[in-house]
ROTI-615144 format. One line per 10 residues: number of its first residue (from 1); for each residue x, y, z of N, C-alpha, C. Coordinates in steps of 0.2 Angstrom, whole numbers, plus 5000, padded with zeros to 4 digits. Layout:
ROTI-615144
NUM	X,Y,Z,X,Y,Z,X,Y,Z ~ ... .
//
This chain:
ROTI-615144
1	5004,4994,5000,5000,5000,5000,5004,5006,5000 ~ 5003,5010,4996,5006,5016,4995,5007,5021,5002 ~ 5011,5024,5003,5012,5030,5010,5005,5033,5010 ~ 5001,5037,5005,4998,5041,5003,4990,5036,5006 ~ 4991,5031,5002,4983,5028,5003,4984,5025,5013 ~ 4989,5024,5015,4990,5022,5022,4988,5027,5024 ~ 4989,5031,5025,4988,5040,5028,4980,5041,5029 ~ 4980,5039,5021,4971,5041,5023,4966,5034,5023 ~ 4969,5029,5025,4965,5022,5030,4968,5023,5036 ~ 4972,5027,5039,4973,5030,5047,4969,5033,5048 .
11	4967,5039,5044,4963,5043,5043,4956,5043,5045 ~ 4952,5038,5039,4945,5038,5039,4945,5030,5045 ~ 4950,5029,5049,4949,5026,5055,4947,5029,5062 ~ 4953,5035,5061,4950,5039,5067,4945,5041,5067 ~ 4942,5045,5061,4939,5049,5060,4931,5045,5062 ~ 4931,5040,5058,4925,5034,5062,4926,5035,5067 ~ 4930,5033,5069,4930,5032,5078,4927,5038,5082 ~ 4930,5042,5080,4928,5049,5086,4919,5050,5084 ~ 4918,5050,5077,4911,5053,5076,4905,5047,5075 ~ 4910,5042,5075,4904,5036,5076,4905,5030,5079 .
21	4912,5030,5080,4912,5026,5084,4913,5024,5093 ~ 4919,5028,5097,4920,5029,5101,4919,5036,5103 ~ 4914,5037,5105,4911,5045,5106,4913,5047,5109 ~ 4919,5055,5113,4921,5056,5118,4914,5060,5119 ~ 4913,5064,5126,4908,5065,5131,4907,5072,5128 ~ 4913,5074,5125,4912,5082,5121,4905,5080,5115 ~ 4909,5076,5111,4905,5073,5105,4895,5071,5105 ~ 4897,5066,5109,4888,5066,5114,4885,5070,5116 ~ 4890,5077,5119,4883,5083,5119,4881,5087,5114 ~ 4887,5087,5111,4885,5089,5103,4879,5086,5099 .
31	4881,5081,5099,4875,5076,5097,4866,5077,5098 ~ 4868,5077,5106,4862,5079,5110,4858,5085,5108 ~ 4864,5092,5106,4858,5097,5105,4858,5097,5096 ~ 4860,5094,5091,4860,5093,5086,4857,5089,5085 ~ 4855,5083,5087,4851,5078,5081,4847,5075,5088 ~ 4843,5081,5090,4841,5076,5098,4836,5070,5097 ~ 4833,5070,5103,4830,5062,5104,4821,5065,5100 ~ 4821,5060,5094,4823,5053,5093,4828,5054,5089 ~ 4833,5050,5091,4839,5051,5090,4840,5052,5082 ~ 4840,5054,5078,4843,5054,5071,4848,5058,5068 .
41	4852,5058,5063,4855,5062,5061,4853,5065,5054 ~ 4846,5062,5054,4842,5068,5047,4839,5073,5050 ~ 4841,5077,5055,4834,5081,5058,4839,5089,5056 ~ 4845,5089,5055,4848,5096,5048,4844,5095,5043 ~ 4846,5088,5040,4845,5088,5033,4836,5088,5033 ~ 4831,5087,5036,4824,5090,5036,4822,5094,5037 ~ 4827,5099,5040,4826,5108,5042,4830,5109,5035 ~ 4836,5109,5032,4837,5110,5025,4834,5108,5020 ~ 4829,5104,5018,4825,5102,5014,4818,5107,5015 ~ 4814,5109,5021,4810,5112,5022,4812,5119,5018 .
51	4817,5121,5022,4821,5128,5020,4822,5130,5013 ~ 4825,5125,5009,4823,5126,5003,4817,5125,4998 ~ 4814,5125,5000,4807,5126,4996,4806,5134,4998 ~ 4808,5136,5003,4804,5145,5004,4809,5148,4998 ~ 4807,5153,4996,4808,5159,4993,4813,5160,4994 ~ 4815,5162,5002,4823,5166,5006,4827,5161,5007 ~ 4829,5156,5005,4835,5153,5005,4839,5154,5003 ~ 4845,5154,5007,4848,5151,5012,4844,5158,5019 ~ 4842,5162,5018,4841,5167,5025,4838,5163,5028 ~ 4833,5160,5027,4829,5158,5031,4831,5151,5036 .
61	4836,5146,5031,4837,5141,5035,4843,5144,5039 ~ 4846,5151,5039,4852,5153,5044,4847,5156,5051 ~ 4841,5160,5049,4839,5161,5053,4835,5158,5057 ~ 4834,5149,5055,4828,5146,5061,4836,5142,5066 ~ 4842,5144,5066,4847,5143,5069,4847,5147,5077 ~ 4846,5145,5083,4849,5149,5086,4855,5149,5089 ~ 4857,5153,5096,4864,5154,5096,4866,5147,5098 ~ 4859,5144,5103,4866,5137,5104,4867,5133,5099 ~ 4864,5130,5094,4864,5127,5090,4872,5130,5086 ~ 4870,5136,5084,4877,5140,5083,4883,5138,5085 .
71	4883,5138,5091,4888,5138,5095,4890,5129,5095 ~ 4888,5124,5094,4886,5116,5092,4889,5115,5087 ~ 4885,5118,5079,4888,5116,5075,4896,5120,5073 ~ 4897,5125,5076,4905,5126,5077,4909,5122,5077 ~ 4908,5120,5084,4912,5117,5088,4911,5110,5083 ~ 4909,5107,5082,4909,5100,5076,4910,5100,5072 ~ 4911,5105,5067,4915,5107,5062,4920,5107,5063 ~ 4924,5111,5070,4931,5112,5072,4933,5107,5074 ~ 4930,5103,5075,4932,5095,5079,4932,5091,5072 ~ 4928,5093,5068,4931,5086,5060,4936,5089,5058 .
81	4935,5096,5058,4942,5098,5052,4951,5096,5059 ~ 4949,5098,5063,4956,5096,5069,4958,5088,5065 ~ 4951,5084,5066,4955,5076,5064,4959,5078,5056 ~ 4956,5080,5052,4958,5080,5047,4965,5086,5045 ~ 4966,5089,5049,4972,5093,5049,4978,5089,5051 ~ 4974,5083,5056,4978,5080,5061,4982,5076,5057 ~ 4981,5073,5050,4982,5071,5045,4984,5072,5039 ~ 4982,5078,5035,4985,5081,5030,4986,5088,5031 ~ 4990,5088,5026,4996,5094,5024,4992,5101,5020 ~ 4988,5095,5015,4985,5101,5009,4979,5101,5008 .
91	4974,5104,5002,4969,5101,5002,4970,5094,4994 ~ 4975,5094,4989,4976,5091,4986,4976,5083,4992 ~ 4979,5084,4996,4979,5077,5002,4973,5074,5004 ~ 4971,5080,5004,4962,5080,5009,4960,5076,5002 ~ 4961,5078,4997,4956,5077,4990,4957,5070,4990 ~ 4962,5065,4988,4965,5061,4987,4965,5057,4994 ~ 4962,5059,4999,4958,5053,5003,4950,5052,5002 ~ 4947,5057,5000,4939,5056,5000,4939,5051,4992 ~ 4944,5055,4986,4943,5049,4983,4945,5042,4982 ~ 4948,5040,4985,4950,5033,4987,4945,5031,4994 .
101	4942,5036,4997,4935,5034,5000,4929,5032,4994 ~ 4929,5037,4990,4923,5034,4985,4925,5030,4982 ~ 4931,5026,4978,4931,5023,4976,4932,5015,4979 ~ 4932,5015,4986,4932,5008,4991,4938,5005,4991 ~ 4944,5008,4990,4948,5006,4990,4953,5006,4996 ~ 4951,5009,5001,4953,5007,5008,4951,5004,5011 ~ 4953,4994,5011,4953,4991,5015,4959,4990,5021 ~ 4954,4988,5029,4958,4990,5033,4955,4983,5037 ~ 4961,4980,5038,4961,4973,5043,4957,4975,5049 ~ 4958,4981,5053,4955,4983,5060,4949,4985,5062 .
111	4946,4984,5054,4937,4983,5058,4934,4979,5056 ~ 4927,4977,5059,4923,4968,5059,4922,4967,5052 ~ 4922,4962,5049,4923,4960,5041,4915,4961,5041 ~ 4914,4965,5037,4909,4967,5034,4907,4976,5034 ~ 4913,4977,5036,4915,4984,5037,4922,4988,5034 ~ 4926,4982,5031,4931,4984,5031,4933,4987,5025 ~ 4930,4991,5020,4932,4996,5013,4928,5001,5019 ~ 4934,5008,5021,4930,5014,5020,4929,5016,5016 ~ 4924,5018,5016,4918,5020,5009,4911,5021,5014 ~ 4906,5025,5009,4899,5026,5012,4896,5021,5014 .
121	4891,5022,5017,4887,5017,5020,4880,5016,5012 ~ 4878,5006,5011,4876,5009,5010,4875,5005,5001 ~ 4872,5001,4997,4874,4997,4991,4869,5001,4985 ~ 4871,5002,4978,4869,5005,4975,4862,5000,4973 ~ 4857,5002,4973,4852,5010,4970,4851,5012,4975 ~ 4853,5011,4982,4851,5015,4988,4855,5024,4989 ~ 4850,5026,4991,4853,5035,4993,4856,5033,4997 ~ 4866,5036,4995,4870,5035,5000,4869,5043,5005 ~ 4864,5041,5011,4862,5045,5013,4867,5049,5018 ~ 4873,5046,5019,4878,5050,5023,4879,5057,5021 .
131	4882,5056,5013,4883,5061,5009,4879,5067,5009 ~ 4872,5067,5009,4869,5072,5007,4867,5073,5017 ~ 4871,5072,5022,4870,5073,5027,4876,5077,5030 ~ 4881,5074,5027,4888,5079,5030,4887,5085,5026 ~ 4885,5086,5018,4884,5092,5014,4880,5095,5018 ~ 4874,5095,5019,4870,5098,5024,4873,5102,5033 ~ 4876,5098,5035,4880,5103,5039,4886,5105,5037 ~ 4889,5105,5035,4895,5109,5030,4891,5115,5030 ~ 4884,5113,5024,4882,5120,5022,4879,5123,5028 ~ 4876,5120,5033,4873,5126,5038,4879,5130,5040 .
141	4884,5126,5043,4891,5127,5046,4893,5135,5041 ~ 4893,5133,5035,4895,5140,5030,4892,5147,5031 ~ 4885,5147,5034,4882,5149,5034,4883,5155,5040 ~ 4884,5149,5047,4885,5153,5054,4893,5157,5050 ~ 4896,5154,5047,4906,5157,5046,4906,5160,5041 ~ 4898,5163,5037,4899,5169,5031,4904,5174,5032 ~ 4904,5176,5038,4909,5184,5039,4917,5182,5038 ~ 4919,5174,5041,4925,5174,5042,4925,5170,5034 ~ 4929,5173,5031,4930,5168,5024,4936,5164,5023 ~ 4940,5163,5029,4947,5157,5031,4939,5151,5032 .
151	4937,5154,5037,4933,5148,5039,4927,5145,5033 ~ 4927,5151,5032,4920,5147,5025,4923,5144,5020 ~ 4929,5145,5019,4933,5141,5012,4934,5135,5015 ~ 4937,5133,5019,4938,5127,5022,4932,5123,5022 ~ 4927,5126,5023,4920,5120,5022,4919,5121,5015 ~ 4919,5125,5013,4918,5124,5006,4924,5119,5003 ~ 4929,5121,5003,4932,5115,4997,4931,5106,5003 ~ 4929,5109,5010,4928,5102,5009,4922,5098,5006 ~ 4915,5102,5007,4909,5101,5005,4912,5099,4997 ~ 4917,5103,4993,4918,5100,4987,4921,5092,4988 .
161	4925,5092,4992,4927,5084,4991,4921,5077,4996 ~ 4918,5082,5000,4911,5076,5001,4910,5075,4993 ~ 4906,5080,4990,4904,5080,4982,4908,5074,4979 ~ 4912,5077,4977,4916,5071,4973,4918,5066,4976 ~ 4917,5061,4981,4919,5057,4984,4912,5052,4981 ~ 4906,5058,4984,4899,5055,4981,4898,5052,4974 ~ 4900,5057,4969,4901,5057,4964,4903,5050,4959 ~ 4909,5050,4965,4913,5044,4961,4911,5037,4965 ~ 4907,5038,4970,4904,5032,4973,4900,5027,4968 ~ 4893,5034,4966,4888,5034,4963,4890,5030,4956 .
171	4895,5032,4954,4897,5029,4947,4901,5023,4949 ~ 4905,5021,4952,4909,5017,4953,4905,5011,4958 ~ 4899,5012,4962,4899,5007,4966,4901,5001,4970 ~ 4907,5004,4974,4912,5000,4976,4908,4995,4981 ~ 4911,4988,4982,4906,4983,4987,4914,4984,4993 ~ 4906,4984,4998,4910,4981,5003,4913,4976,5005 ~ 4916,4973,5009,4918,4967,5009,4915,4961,5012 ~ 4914,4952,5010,4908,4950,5014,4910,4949,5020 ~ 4903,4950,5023,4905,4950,5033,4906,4942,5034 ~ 4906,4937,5030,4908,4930,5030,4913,4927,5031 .
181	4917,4932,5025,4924,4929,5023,4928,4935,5024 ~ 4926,4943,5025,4929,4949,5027,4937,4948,5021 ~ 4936,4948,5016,4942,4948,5012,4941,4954,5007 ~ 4947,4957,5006,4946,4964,5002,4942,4960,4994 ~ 4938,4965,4993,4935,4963,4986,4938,4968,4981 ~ 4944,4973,4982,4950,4974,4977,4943,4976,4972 ~ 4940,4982,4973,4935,4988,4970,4942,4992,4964 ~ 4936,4990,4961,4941,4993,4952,4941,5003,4955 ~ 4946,5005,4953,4947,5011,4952,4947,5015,4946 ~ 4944,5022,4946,4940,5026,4939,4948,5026,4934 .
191	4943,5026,4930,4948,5030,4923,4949,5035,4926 ~ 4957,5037,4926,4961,5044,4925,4959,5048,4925 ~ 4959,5049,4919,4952,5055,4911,4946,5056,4916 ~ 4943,5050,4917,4937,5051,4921,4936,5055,4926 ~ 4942,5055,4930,4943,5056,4938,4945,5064,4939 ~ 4949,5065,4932,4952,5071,4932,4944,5077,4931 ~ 4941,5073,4925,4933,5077,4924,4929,5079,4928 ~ 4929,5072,4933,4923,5075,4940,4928,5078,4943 ~ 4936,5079,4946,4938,5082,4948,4936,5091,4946 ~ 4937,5092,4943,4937,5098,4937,4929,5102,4941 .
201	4923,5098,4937,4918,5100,4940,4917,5102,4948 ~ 4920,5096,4950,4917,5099,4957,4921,5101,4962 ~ 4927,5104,4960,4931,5108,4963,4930,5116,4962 ~ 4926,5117,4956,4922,5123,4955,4915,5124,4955 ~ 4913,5121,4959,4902,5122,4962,4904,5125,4968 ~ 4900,5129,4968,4899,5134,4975,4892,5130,4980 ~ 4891,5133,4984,4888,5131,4989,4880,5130,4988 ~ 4878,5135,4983,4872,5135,4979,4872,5130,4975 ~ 4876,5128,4970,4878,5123,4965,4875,5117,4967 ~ 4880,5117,4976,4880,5109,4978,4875,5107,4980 .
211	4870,5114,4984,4863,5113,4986,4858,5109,4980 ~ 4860,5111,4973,4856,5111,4969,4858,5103,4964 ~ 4865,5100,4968,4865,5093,4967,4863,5089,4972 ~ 4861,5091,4979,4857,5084,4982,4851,5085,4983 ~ 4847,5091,4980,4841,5094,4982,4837,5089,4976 ~ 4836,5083,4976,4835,5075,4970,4830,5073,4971 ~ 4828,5070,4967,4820,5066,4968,4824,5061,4971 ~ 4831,5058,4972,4833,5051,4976,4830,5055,4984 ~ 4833,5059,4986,4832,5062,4993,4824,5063,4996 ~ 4820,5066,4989,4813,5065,4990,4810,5061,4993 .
221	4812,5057,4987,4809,5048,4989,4811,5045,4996 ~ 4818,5046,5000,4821,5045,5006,4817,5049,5010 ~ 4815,5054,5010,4811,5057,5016,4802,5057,5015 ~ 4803,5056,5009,4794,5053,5008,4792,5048,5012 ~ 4799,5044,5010,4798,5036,5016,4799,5035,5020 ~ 4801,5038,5025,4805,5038,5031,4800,5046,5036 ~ 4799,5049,5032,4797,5055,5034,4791,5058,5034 ~ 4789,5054,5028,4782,5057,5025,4781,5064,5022 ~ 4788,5068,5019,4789,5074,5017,4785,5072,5010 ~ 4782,5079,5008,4779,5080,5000,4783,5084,4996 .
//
């Protein structure tokens, strides 16, 4: 395994661990006032699907935020981006772990077989719902750090490499490994040409753009069933 792909299976080990696996006590209050009981992590992404249908968007989904919330989704963005500083150098580093996440090709001996390609949650024609869950706070998060524009760029070019990690899931449908026999299933990697292309596009969508890529009749469908949204 290459240095580069090592780095980022340390990477998306940690980074499971702290936000979904091993919770520190910070973490779990976080949680608590963002995605409270009953517990889910769609209750952003339902306040941003609502918000987009009115006329004032984005004002309106900044303004049904109060300050604690504010103060919540800061602090959890500051705690992703720390792991992920903790780790790279650049954002061409950052980029070059999300796509070797969508493309499944970080197999990692140290989790239960049937888990073990980081990659999304999740088998194709199903809505890789994480995706359109981390865009979603990213974008609130952009929202509260419009004045500071260090901090807004930073979610932005990461909400760019959520995008194309999505991207190249959705087209490549990488398998996971079976929880049976837990042996890598060695997920084909994109054409070059191909990679370079989605790179291109979604290193240049704005925040608007990206609203207006998960904003889907897949996502529809998912909150129509789950939610009962119209």
């Amino acid at each position: 395994m290459s240095n580069s792909k090592q780095i980022a299976q340390d990477f998306w080990f940690d980074f499971d661990d702290k936000f979904h696996g091993q919770l520190s006590d910070e973490v779990i209050e976080l949680y608590k006032v963002l995605f409270p009981s009953p517990a889910t992590f769609d209750t952003l992404l339902l306040s941003w699907w609502k918000s987009r249908r009115g006329s004032d968007y984005p004002n309106n989904l900044s303004e049904s935020l109060d300050t604690t919330n504010r103060i919540k989704i800061q602090k959890l963005a500051e705690l992703q981006y720390k792991v992920i500083s903790d780790y790279f150098h650049d954002y061409s580093e950052i980029e070059l772990a999300f796509i070797n996440f969508g493309q499944g090709s970080l197999y990692d001996r140290r989790r239960s077989p049937g888990m073990r390609i980081h990659r999304m949650d999740g088998e194709s024609p199903d809505v890789y719902i994480g995706y359109y869950r981390w865009h979603v706070f990213l974008r609130v998060a952009s929202l509260i750090e419009k004045a500071n524009q260090v901090n807004f760029q930073k979610l932005l070019k990461l909400a760019q490499h959520v995008g194309l990690a999505w991207a190249i899931q959705v087209e490549m449908n990488p398998h996971q490994d079976d929880i049976e026999v837990g042996e890598d299933p060695h997920n084909e990697q994109m054409n070059p040409n191909r990679l370079n292309d989605l790179k291109k596009v979604w290193e240049n969508k704005g925040f608007d753009e990206l609203d207006n890529e998960y904003d889907n009749e897949e996502l529809h469908g998912y909150l129509q069933k789950f939610y009962n949204v119209q």
